[in-house]
N, C-alpha and C positions, 0 to 999 in steps of 0.2 A: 615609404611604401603605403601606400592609403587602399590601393584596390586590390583589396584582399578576396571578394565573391566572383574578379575574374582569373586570379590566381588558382580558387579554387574549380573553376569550373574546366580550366585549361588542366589540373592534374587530375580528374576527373577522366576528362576524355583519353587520357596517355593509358591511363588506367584499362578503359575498356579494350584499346589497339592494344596494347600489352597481352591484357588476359583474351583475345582471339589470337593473338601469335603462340601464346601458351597451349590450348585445344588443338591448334593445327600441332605443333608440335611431338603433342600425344599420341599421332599417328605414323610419326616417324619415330626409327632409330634412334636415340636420345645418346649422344656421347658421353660418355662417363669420365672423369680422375679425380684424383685424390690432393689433397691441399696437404694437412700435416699431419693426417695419418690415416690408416682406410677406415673409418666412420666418417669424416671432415671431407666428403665430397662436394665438386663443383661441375658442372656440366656444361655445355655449349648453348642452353636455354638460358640460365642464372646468365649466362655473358652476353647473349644478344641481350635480353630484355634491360640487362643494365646501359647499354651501348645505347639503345633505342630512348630511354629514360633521359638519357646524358646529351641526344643530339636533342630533343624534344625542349629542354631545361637551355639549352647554348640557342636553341633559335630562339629562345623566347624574353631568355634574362640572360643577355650573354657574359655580365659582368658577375654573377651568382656563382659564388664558390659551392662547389658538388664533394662528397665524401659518397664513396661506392667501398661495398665489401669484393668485389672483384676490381677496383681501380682505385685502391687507395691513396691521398695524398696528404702530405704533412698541411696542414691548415689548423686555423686556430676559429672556431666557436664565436668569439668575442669581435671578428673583423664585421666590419660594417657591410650593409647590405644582406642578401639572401643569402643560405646556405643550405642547401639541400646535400641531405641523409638518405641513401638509398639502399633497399634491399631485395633484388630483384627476384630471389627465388627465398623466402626465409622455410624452410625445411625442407631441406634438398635430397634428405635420402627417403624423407615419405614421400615428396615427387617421383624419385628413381623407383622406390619397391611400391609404393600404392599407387604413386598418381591420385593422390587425396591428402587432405589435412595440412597443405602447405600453405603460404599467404605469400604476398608482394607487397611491401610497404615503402612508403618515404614520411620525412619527417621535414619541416621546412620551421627554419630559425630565421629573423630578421634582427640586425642588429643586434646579434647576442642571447634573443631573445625566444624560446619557443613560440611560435603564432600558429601553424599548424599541423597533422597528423592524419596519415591516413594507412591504415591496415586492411586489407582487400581479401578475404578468405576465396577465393580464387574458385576452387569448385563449388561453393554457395553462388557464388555471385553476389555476394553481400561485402558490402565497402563500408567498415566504419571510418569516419571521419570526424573532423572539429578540434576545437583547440581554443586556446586565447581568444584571437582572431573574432571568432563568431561567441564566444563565452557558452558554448552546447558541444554535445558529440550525439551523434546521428548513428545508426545501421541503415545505410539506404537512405530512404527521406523519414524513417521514424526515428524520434529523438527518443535518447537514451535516459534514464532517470540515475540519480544517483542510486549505488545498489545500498541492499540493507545492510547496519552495520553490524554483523554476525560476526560470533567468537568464531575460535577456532572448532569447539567441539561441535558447533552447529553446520561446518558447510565441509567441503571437499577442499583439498591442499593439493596444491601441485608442486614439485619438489625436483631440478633434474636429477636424472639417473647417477652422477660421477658422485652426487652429492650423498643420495642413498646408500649408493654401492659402497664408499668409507665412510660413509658417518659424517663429512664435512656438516659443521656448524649444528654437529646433533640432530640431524635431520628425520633420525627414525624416530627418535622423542616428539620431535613435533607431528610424525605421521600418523604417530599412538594417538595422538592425545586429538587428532582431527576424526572425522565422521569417515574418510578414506582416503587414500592418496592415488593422484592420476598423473600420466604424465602422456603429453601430444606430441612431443618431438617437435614443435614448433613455437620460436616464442611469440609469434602474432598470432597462433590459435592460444594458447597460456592465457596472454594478453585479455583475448577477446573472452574466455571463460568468467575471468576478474568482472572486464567492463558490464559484464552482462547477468553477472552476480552468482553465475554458475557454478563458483568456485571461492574460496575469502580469500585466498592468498598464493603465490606464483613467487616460487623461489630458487635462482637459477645464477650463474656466473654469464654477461652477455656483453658480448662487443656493442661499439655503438650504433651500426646499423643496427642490432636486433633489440635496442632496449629505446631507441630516439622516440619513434611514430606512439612508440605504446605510453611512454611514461608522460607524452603531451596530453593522452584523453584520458589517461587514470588521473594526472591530476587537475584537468578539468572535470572530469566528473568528483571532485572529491578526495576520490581514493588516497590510500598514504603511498609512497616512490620514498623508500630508504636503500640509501650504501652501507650494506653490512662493512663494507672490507675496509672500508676507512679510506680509501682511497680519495684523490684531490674531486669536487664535485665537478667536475671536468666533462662535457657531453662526448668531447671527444676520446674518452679515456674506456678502456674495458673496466668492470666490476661487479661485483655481485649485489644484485639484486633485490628486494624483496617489494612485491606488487602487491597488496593487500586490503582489508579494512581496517579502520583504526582500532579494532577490540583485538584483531588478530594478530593486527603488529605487536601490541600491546605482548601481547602472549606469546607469540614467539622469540621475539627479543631478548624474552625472561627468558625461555628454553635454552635460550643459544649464548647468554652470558650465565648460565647456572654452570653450562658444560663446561665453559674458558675459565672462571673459577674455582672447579672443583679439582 
């Protein structure tokens, strides 16, 4: 794969037909259910947009293995060729009750390899992107700088809710000990909080649709991508997360092995 700037301009465009299917959408009836339990909804948008993603990827690289959070398949990471990661609706119940704060991402691997990334905060109209690939991540056409490398007491933590709600991984320790704790309900808005410094650290359990696109440009820009859970580093595997700066990882690592110790 060597023409990687027409790769990206071809995911580019799926992008914007995507996000005008999504607007028109918002003035229809929106079909609601439920996956594995009523917070874990899926809708008839999340499934065209995926459908439309998947014919768009077949006419273009038809030999490109695809992973969809509404069409999953057994595939392996490590086969040769393209592998697109897709997430057509990534927070689907602020879609359903806001219609705001949700994003559409894909994450595109060659060879094994991450090469690109792209998260689309959808009501913005802002696409970050980049990756390996171009060795930069972008908002738009402005290039993103590595963010500052801030403790935890200096910036805002994001932490999902199941985490808060028991305590997993001593989560309220690390919330104490930060400037505040926020939570988006989405992990490509999370994500984009991190890339864009708003935030030091995004800590969350995430299938691999919602963790592929983002941990491409955290760690091109820098940022630390650790697996709390131990889990195999497997892209195609679910885990818990932590999305951070290096002083923050630093710091919460310690919170979270003080608590498994004591």
């Amino acid at each position: 794969m060597k023409d990687f700037e027409e790769l990206d301009l071809k995911v580019k465009s799926w992008f914007s037909e995507a996000q005008n299917f999504i607007f028109k959408s918002l003035k229809n009836k929106i079909n609601v259910s439920t996956k594995t339990d009523r917070t874990d909804l899926v809708t008839n948008v999340d499934k065209e947009v995926e459908k439309f993603y998947i014919s768009k990827i077949k006419e273009s690289y038809p030999d490109a293995k695809i992973l969809g959070e509404e069409s999953k398949k057994n595939i392996s990471h490590q086969d040769e060729g393209l592998l697109f990661i897709i997430d057509p609706i990534d927070g689907t119940m602020n879609f359903v009750k806001q219609q705001d704060d949700f994003a559409s991402m894909i994450a595109i691997y060659y060879n094994g390899k991450p090469v690109l990334g792209y998260i689309l905060e959808v009501m913005k109209n802002e696409l970050y992107w980049g990756g390996p690939a171009f060795k930069k991540v972008f908002c738009n056409d402005i290039q993103l700088e590595q963010p500052q490398d801030k403790s935890l007491i200096e910036g805002l933590v994001q932490i999902c809710f199941p985490f808060v709600l028991k305590n997993e991984f001593n989560a309220r320790e690390i919330a104490a000990q930060s400037s505040g704790l926020r939570m988006y309900g989405s992990a490509g808005i999370e994500y984009i909080k991190v890339l864009e410094g708003k935030c030091v650290g995004y800590l969350s359990k995430l299938r691999t649709w919602d963790y592929a696109a983002g941990n491409i440009l955290a760690n091109t820009l820098g940022l630390s991508v650790v697996n709390i859970d131990e889990n195999k580093n497997d892209v195609l595997s679910s885990k818990v997360v932590l999305i951070s700066t290096k002083k923050t990882k630093n710091e919460i690592l310690s919170i979270i092995n003080d608590n498994l110790n004591s």
